[in-house]
Residue frames relative to the residue before (quaternion, step in Angstrom):
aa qw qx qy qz dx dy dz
X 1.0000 0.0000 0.0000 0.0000 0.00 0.00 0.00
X 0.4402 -0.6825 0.5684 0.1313 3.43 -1.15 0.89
X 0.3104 -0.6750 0.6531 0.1462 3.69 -1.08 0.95
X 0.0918 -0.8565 0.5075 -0.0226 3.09 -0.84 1.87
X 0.0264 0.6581 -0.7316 -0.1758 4.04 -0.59 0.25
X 0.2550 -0.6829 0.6823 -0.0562 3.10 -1.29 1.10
X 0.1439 0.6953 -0.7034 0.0336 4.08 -0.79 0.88
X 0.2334 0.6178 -0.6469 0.3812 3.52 0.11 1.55
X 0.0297 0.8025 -0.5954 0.0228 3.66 0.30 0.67
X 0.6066 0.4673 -0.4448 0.4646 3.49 0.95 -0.42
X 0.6525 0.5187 -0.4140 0.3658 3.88 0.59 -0.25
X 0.5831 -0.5886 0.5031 0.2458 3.14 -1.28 1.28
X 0.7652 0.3478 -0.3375 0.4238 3.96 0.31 -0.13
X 0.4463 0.5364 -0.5110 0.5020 4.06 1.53 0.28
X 0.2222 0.5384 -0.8097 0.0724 2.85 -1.97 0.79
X 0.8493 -0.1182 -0.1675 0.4865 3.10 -1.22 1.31
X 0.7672 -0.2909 0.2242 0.5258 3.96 0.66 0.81
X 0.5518 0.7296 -0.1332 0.3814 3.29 0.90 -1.12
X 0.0368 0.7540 -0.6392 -0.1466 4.04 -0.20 0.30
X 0.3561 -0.6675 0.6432 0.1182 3.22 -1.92 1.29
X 0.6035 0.6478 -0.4397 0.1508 3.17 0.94 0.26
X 0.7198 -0.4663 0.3249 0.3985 3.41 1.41 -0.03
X 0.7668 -0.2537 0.2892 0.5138 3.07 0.57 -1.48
X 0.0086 0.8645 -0.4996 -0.0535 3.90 -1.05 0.90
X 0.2692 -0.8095 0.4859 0.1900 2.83 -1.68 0.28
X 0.3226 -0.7478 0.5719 0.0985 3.80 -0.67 1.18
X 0.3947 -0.6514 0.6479 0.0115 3.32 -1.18 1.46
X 0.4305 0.6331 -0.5859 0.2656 3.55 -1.63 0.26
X 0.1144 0.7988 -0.5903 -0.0204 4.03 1.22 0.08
X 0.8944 -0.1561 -0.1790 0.3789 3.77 0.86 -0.50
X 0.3437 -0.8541 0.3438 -0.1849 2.84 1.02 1.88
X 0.1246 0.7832 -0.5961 0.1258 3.54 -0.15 0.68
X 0.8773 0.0571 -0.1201 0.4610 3.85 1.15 0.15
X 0.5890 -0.4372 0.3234 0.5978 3.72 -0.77 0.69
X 0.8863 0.2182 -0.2254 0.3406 4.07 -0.41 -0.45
X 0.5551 0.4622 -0.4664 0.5105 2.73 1.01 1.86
X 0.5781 0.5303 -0.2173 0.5808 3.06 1.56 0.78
X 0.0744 -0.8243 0.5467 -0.1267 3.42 -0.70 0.94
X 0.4771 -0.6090 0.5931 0.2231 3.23 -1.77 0.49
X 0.1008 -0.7354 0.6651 0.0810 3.47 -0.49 0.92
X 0.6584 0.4727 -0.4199 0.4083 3.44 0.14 0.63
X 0.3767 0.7475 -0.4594 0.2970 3.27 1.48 0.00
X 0.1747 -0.7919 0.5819 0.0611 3.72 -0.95 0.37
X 0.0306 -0.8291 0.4804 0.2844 3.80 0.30 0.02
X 0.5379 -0.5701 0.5653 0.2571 3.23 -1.23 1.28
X 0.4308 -0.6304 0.6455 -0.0190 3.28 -1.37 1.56
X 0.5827 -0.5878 0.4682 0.3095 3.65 -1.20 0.94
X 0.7905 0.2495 -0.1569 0.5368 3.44 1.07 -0.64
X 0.2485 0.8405 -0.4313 0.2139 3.44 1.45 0.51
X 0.2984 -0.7100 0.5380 0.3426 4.42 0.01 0.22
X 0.4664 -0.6349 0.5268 0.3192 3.93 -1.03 0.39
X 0.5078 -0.6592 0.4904 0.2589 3.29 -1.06 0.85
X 0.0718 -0.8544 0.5028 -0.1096 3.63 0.78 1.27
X 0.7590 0.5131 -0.0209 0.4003 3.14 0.89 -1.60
X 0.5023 0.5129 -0.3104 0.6231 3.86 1.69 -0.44
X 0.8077 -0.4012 0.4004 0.1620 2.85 -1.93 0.21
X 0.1706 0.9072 -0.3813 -0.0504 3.88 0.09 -0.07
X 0.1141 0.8816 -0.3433 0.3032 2.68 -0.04 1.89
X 0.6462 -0.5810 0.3371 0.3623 3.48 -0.68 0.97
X 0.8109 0.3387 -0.0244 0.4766 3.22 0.45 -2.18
X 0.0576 -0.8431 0.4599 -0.2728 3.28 -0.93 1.14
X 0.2514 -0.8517 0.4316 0.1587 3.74 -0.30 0.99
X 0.1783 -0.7527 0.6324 -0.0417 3.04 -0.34 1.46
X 0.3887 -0.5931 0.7046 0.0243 3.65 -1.34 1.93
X 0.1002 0.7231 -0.6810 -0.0577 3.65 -0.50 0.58
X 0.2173 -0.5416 0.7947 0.1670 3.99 -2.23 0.86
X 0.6171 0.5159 -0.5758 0.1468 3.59 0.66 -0.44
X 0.0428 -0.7639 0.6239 0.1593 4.70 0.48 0.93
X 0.6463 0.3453 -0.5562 0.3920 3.74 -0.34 0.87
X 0.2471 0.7880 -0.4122 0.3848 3.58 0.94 0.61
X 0.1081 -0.7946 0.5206 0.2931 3.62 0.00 0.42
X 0.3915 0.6693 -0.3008 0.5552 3.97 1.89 0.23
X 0.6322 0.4833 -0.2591 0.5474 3.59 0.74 -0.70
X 0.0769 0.6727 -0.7075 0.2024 2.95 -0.89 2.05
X 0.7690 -0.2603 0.0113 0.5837 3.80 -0.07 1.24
X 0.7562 -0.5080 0.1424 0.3870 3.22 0.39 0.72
X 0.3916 0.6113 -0.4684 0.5035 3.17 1.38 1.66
X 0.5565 -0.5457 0.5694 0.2613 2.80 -1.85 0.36
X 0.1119 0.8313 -0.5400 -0.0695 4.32 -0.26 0.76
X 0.1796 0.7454 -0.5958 0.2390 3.26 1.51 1.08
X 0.4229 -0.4688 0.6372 0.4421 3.43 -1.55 -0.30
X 0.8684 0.2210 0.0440 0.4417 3.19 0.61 -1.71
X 0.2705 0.8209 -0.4953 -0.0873 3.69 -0.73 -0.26
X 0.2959 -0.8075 0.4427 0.2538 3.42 -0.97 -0.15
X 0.1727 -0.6797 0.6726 0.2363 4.24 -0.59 0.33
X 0.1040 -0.7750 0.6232 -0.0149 3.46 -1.20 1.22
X 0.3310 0.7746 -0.4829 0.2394 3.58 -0.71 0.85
X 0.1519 -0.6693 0.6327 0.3587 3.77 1.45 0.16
X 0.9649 0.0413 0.1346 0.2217 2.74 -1.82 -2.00
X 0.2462 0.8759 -0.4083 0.0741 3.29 1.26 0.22
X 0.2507 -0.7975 0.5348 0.1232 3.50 -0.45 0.66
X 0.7758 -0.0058 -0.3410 0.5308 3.67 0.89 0.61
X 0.6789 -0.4566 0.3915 0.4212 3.53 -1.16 0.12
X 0.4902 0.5064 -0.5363 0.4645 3.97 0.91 -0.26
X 0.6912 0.4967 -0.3941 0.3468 3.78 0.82 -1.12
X 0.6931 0.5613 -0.3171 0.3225 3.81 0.98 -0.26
X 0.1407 -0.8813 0.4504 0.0264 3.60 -0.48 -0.05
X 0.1078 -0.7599 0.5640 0.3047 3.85 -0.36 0.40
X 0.6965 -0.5538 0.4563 -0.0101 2.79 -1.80 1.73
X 0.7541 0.4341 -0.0199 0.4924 3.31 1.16 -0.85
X 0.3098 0.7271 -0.4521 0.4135 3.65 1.57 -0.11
X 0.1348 0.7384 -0.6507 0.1149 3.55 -0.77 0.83
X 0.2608 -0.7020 0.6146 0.2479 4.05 -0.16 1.54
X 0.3689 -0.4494 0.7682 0.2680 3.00 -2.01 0.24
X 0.6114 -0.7005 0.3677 -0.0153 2.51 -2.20 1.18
């Protein structure tokens, strides 16, 4: 599992940085920088959306990754220790990005 900090506050699965969803997936099939990558799992948190009190809330977190120029991308995992998804208030998943994308050379 992959230690996540998450500053997507506009997504409907952040609470305290933290995703309740369980598990993500990062886009970027040919991806050659951080803002060409994305969280497909992003959800945007609706004005009337309920907090994700009730889920799990947790740091560590399996992260599916398409982004294969990744030097992190091991069959289509995440073998960071650590990473981050950036996007405050984004309001779709194009607006997000992983922080932590690093191409191979």
């Amino acid at each position: 599992m992959t230690f996540l900090d998450c500053s997507v506050t506009g997504c409907a699965y952040n609470e305290d940085r933290c995703c309740c969803k369980g598990e993500i997936c990062v886009e970027g099939r040919d991806a050659h920088r951080v803002d060409e990558t994305c969280c497909r799992s992003f959800a945007e948190r609706g004005e009337n959306s309920a907090r994700n009190a009730a889920k799990r809330i947790s740091k560590e977190i399996d992260v599916t990754c398409e982004a294969c120029n990744c030097v992190f991308n091991e069959n289509k995992k995440c073998s960071a220790d650590h990473i981050g998804i950036a996007g405050g208030n984004a309001c779709t998943c194009g607006e997000t990005e992983c922080a932590s994308f690093s191409c191979k050379k």
